[in-house]
SEDOVEX-473661 format. One record per residue (C-alpha): residue number from 1; residue in one letter; x, y, z. Coordinates in nm, 2 decimals, decimal comma, padded with zeros to 4 digits. Layout:
// SEDOVEX-473661
seq: NUM&type: A&px: X&py: Y&pz: Z
...
END
This chain:
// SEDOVEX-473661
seq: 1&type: X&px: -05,16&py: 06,15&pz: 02,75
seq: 2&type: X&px: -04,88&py: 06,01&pz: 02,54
seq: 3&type: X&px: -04,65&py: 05,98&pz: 02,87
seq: 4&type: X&px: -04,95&py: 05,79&pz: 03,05
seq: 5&type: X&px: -04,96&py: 05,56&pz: 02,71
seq: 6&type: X&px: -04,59&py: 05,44&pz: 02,72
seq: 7&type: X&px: -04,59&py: 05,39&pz: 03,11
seq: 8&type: X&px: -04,89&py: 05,16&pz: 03,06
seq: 9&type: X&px: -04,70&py: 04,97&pz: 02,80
seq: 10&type: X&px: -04,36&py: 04,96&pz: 02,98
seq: 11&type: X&px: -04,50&py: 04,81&pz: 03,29
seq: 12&type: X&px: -04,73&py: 04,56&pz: 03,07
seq: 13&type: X&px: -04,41&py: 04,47&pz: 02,95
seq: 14&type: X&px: -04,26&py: 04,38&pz: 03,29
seq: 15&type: X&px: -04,51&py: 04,19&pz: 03,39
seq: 16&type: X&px: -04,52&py: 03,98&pz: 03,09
seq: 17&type: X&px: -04,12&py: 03,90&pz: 03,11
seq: 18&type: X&px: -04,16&py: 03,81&pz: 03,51
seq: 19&type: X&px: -04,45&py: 03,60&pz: 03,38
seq: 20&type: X&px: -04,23&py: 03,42&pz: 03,10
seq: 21&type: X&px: -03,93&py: 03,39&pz: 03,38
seq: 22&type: X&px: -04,17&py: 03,23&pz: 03,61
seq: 23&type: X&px: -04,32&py: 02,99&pz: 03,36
seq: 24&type: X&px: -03,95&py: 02,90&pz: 03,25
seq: 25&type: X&px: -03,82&py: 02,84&pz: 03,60
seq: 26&type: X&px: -04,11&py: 02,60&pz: 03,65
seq: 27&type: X&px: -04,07&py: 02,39&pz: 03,39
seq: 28&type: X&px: -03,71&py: 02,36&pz: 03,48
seq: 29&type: X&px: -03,79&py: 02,28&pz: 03,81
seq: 30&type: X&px: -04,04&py: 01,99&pz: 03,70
seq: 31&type: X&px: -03,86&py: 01,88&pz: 03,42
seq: 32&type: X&px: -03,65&py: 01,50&pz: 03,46
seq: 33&type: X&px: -03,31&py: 01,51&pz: 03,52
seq: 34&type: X&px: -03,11&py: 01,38&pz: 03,27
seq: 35&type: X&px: -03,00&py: 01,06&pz: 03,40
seq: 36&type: X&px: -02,56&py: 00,97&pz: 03,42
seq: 37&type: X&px: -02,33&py: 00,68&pz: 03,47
seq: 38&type: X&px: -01,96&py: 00,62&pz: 03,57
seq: 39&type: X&px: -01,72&py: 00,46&pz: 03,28
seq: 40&type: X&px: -01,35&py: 00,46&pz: 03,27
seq: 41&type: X&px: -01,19&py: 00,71&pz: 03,08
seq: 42&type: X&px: -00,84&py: 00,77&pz: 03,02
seq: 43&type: X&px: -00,63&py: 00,98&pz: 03,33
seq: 44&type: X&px: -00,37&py: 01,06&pz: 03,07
seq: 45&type: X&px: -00,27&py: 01,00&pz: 02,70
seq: 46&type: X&px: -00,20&py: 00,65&pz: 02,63
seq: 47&type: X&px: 00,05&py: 00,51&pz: 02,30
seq: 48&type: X&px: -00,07&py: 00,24&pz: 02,09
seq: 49&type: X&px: 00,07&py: -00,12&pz: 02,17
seq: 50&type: X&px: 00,11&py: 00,01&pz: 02,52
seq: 51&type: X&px: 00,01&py: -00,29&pz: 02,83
seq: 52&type: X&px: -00,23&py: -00,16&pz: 03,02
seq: 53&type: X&px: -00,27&py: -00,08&pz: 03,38
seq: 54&type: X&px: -00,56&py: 00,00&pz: 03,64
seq: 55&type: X&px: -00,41&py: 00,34&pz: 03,73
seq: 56&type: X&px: -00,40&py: 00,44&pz: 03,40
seq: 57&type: X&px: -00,79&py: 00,50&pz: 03,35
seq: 58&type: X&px: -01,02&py: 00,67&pz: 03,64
seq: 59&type: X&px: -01,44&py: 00,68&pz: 03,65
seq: 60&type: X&px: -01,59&py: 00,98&pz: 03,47
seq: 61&type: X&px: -01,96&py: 01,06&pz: 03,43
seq: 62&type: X&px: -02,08&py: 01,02&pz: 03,11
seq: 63&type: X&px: -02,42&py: 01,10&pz: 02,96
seq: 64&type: X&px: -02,60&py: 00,76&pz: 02,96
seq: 65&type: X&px: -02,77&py: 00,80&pz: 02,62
seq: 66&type: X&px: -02,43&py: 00,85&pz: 02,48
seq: 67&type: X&px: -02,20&py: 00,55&pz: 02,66
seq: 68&type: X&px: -02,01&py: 00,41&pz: 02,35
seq: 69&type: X&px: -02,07&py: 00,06&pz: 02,29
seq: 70&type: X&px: -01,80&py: -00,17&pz: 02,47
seq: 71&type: X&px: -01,72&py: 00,08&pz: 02,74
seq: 72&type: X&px: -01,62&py: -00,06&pz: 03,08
seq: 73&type: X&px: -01,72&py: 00,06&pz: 03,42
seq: 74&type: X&px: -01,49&py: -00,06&pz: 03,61
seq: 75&type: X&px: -01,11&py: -00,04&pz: 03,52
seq: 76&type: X&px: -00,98&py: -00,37&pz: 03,71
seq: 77&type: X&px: -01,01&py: -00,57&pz: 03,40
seq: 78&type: X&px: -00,81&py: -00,34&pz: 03,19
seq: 79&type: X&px: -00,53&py: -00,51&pz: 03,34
seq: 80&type: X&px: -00,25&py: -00,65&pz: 03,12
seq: 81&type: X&px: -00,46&py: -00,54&pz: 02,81
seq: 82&type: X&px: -00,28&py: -00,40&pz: 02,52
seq: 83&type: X&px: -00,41&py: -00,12&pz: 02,31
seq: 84&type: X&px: -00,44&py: -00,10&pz: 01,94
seq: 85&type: X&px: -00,50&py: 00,25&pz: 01,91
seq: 86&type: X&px: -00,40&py: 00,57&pz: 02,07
seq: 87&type: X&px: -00,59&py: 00,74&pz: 02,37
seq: 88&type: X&px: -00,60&py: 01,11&pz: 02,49
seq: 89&type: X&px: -00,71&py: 01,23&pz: 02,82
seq: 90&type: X&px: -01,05&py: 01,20&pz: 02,89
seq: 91&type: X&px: -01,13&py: 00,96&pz: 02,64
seq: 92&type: X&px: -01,35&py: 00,63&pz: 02,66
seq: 93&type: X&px: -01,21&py: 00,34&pz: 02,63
seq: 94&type: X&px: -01,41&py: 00,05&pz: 02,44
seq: 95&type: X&px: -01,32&py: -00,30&pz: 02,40
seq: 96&type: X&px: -01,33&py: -00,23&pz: 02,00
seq: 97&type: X&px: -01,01&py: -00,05&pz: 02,08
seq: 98&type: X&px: -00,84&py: -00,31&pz: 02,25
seq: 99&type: X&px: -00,61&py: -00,60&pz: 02,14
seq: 100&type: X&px: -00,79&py: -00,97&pz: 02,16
seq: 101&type: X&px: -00,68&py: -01,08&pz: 02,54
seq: 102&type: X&px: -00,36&py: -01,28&pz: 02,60
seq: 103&type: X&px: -00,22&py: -01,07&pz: 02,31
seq: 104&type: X&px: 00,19&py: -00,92&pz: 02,42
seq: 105&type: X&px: 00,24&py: -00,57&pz: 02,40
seq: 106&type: X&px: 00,41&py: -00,42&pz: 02,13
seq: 107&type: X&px: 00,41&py: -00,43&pz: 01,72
seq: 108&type: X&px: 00,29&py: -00,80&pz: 01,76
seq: 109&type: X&px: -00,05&py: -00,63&pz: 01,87
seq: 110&type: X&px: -00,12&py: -00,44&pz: 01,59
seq: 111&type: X&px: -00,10&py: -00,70&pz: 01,31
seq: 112&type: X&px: -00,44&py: -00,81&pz: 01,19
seq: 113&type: X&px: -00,56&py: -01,15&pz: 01,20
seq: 114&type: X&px: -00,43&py: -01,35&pz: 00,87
seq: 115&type: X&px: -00,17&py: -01,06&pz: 00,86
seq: 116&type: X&px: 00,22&py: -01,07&pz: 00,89
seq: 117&type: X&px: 00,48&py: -00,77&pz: 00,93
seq: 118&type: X&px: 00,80&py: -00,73&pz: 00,70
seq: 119&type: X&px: 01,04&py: -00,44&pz: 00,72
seq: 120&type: X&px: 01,19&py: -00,27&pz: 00,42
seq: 121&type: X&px: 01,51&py: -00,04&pz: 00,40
seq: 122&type: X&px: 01,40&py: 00,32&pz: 00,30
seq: 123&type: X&px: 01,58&py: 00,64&pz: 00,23
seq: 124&type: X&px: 01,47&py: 00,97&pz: 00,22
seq: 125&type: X&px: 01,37&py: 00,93&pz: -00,15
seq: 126&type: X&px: 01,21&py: 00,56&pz: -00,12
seq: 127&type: X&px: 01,03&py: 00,70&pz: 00,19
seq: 128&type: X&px: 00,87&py: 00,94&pz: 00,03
seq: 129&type: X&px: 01,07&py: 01,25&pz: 00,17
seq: 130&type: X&px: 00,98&py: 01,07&pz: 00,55
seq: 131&type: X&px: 00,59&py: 01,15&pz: 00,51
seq: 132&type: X&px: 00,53&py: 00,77&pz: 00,51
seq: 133&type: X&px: 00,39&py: 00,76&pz: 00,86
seq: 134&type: X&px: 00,24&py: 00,44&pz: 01,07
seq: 135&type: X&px: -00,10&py: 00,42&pz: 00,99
seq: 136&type: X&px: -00,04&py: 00,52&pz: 00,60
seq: 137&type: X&px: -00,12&py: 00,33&pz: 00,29
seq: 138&type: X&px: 00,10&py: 00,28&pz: 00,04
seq: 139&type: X&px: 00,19&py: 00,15&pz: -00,32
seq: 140&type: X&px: 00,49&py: -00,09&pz: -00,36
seq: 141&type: X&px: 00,69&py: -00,01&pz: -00,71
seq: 142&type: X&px: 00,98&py: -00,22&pz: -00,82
seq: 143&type: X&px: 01,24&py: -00,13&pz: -01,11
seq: 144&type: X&px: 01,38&py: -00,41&pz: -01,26
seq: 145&type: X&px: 01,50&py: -00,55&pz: -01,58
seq: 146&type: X&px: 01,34&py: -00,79&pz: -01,79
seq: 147&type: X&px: 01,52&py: -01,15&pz: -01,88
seq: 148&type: X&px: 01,48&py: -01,13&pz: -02,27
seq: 149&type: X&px: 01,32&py: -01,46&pz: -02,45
seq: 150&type: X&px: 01,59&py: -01,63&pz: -02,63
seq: 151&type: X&px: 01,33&py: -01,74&pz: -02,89
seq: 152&type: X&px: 01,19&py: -01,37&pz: -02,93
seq: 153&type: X&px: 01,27&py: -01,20&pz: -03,26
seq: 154&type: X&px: 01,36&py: -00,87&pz: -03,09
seq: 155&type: X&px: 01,58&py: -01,04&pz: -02,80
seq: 156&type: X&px: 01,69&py: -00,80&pz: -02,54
seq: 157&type: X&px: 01,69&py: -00,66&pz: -02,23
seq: 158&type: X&px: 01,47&py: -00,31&pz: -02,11
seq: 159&type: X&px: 01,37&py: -00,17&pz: -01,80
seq: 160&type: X&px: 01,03&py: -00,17&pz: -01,61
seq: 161&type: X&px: 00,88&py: -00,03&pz: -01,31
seq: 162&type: X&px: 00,57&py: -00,19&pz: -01,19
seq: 163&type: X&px: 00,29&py: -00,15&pz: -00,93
seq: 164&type: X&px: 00,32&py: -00,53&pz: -00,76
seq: 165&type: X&px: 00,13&py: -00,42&pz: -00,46
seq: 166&type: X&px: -00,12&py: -00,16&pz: -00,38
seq: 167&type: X&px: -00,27&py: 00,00&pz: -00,04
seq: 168&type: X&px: -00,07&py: -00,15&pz: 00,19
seq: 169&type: X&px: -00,07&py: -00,06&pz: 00,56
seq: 170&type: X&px: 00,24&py: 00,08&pz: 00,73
seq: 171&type: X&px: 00,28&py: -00,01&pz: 01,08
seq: 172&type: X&px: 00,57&py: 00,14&pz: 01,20
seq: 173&type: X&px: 00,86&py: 00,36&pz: 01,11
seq: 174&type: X&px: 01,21&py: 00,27&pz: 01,20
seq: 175&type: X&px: 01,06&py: 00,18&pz: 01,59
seq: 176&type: X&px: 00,78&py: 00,40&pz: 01,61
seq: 177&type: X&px: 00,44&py: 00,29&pz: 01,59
seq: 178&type: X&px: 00,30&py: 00,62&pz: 01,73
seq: 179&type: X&px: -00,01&py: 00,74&pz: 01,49
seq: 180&type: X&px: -00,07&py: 01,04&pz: 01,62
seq: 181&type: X&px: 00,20&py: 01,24&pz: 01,49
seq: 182&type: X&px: 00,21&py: 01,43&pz: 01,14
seq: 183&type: X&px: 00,55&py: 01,56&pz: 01,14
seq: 184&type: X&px: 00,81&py: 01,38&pz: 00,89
seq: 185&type: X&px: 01,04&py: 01,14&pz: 00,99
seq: 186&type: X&px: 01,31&py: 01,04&pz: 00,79
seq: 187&type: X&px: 01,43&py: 00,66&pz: 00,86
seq: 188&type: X&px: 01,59&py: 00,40&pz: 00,70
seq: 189&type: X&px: 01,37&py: 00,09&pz: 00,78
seq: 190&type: X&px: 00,94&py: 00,07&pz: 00,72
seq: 191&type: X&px: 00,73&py: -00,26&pz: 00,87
seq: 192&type: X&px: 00,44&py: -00,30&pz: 00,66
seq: 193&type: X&px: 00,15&py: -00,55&pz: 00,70
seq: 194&type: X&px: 00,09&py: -00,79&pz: 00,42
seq: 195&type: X&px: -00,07&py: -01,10&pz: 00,36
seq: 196&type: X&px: 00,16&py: -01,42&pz: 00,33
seq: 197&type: X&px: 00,11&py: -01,36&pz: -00,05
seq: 198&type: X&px: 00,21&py: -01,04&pz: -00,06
seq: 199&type: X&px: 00,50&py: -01,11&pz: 00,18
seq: 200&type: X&px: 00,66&py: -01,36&pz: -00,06
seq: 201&type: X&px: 00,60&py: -01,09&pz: -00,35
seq: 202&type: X&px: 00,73&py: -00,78&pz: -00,19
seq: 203&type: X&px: 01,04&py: -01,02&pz: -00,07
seq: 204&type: X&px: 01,09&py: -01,13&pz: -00,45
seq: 205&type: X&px: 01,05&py: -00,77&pz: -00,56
seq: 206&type: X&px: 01,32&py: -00,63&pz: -00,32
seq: 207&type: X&px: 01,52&py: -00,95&pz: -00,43
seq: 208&type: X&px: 01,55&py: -00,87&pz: -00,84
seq: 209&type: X&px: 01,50&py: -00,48&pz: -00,85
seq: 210&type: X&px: 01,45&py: -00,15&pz: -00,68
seq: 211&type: X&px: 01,17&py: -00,06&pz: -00,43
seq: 212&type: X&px: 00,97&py: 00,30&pz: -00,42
seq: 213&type: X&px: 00,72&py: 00,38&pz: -00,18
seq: 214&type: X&px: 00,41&py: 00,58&pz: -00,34
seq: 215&type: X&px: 00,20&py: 00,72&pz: -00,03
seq: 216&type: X&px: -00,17&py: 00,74&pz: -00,15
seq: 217&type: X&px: -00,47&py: 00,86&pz: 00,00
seq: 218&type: X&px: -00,62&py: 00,68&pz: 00,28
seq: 219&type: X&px: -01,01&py: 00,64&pz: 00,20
seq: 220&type: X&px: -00,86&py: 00,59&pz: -00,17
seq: 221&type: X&px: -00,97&py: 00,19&pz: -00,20
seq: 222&type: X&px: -00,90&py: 00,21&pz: -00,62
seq: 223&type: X&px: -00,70&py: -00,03&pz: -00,73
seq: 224&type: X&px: -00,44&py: 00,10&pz: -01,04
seq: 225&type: X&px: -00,45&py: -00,04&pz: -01,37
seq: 226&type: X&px: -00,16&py: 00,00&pz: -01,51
seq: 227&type: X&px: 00,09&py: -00,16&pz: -01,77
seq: 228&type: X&px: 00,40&py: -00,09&pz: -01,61
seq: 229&type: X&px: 00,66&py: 00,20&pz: -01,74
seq: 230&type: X&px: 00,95&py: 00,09&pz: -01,99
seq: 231&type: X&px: 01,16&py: 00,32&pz: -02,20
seq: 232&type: X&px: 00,90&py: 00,22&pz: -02,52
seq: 233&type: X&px: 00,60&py: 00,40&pz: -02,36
seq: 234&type: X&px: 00,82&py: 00,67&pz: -02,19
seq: 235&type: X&px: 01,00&py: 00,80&pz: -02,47
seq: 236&type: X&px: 00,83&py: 00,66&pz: -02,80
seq: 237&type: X&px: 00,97&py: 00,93&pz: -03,03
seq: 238&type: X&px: 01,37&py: 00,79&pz: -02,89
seq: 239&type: X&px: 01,21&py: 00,44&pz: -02,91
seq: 240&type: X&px: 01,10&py: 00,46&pz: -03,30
seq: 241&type: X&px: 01,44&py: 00,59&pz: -03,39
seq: 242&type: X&px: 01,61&py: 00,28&pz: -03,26
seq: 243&type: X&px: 01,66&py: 00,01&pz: -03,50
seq: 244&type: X&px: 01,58&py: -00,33&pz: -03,39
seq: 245&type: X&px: 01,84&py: -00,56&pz: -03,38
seq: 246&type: X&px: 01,87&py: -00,80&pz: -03,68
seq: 247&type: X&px: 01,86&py: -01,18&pz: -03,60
seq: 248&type: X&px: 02,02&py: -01,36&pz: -03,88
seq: 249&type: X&px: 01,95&py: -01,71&pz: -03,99
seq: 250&type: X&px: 02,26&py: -01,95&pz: -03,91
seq: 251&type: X&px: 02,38&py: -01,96&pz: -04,29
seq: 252&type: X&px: 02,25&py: -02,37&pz: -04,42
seq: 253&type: X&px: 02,53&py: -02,58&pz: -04,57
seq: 254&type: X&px: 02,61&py: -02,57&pz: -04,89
seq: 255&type: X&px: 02,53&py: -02,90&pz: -05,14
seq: 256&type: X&px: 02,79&py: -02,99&pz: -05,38
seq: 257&type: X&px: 02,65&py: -03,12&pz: -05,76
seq: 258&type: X&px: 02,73&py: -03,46&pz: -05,89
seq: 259&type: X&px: 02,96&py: -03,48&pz: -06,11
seq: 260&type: X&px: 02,90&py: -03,80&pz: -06,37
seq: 261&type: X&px: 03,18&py: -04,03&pz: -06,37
seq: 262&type: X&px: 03,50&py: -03,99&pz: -06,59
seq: 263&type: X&px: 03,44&py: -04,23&pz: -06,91
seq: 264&type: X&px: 03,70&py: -04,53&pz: -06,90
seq: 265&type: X&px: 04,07&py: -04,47&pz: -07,11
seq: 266&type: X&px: 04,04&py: -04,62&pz: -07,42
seq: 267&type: X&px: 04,35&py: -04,69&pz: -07,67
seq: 268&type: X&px: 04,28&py: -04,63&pz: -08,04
seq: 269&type: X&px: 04,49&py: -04,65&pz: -08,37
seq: 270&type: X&px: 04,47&py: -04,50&pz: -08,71
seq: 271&type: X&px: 04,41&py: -04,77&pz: -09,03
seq: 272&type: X&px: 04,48&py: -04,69&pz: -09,38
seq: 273&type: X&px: 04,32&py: -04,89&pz: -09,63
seq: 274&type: X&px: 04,42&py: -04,75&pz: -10,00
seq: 275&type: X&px: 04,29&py: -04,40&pz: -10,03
seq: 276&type: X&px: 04,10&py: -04,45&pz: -09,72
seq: 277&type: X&px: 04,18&py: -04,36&pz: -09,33
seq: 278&type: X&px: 03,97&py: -04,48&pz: -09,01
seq: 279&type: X&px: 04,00&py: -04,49&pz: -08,66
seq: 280&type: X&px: 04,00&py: -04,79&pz: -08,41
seq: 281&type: X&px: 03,99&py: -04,76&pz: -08,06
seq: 282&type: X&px: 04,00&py: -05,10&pz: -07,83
END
């Protein structure tokens, strides 16, 4: 009885899973196929600032509830195009990543609108041990001395380092632009992009003091409020200890008394009149 039971159940069994695999094929069979198109894509990987070519991209069907905005189906007008960011293999290409037309290949193609490009020598130090990579922002600190006020009681000299500029974009190392990489690269030369402000301060800084580098985080938009470093705030324990210097009056002349004027030289005899003396003077 118990055999008869479980054959019962393993053939209802069967015939409900042919039943669900029927019902599934159908549906798949009447379901709409999901409809494609042809965009350009990239045949291989492609470096920022590079002109582009026609043979460079090939058609590749694409989802066409997912075409990115700005793709291209055709590559013919990709012609003489220059890129401004990197493309692997495979990937779309938009015209949001592409250079405004007539622009030149090269670093010229990467500066913003309103923007310029200045170069500063680095070391390995400055350069933040050659992590400062294109497509890092960084903080721009000088060391300087200050020009003492003549007119100041405590006239002298002291030394400062100051944050004069703050998330600044680095274009390119030495002559790479690449932004793909994360390896270090040590170099002696960094092209930033600045505005024509900040190109006349950061040429001034480099002019009067020291340049430092300070990478910084790149979805970091805080600005730094900061004073600047001097040896005062750095060491105020040594700085207390140090007398200030002394500024002396310039001593004021001295005025010499009046002296009243001599009496005039008189001549004078002595009279003798019985028992009587006196004194005349003429």
């Amino acid at each position: 009885m118990k055999n008869k039971r479980a054959v019962i159940m393993m053939a209802l069994a069967v015939v409900l899973g042919l039943l669900a695999v029927a019902l599934a094929a159908s549906w798949l069979l009447n379901a709409p196929g999901a409809t494609t198109g042809r965009i350009v894509v990239a045949r291989s990987d492609v470096d920022i600032g590079q002109r582009l070519a026609p043979e460079m991209f090939k058609l590749a069907d694409w989802p066409a509830g997912s075409v990115p905005k700005g793709a291209f189906t055709d590559p013919s007008p990709l012609g003489g195009r220059v890129l401004k960011s990197s493309l692997l293999a495979g990937e779309p290409i938009s015209e949001a990543k592409l250079a405004p037309a007539g622009t030149l290949g090269g670093l010229s193609a990467l500066i913003a609108e309103g923007k310029r490009a200045i170069t500063v020598r680095v070391n390995d130090v400055i350069g933040v041990a050659g992590f400062t990579l294109p497509g890092n922002y960084v903080d721009i600190i000088v060391s300087t001395e200050t020009v003492p006020d003549p007119n100041a009681a405590r006239a002298r000299e002291q030394s400062i380092s100051k944050i004069v500029l703050e998330r600044i974009l680095v274009l390119a190392v030495a002559q790479e632009v690449s932004r793909d990489e994360t390896k270090p690269k040590v170099v002696n030369a960094v092209t930033l992009e600045v505005t024509p402000s900040e190109a006349e301060k950061l040429d001034l800084a480099r002019s009067v003091g020291t340049l430092s580098l300070a990478l910084r985080n790149q979805v970091d938009p805080a600005a730094a409020a900061t004073l600047g470093a001097t040896k005062e705030n750095l060491l105020p324990a040594l700085a207390a200890r140090v007398p200030a210097p002394v500024v002396r009056a310039p001593p004021r002349p001295r005025m010499q008394q009046a002296r009243a004027p001599a009496p005039p030289k008189r001549d004078c005899i002595s009279v003798i009149n019985g028992l009587h003396a006196s004194q005349e003077c003429f």
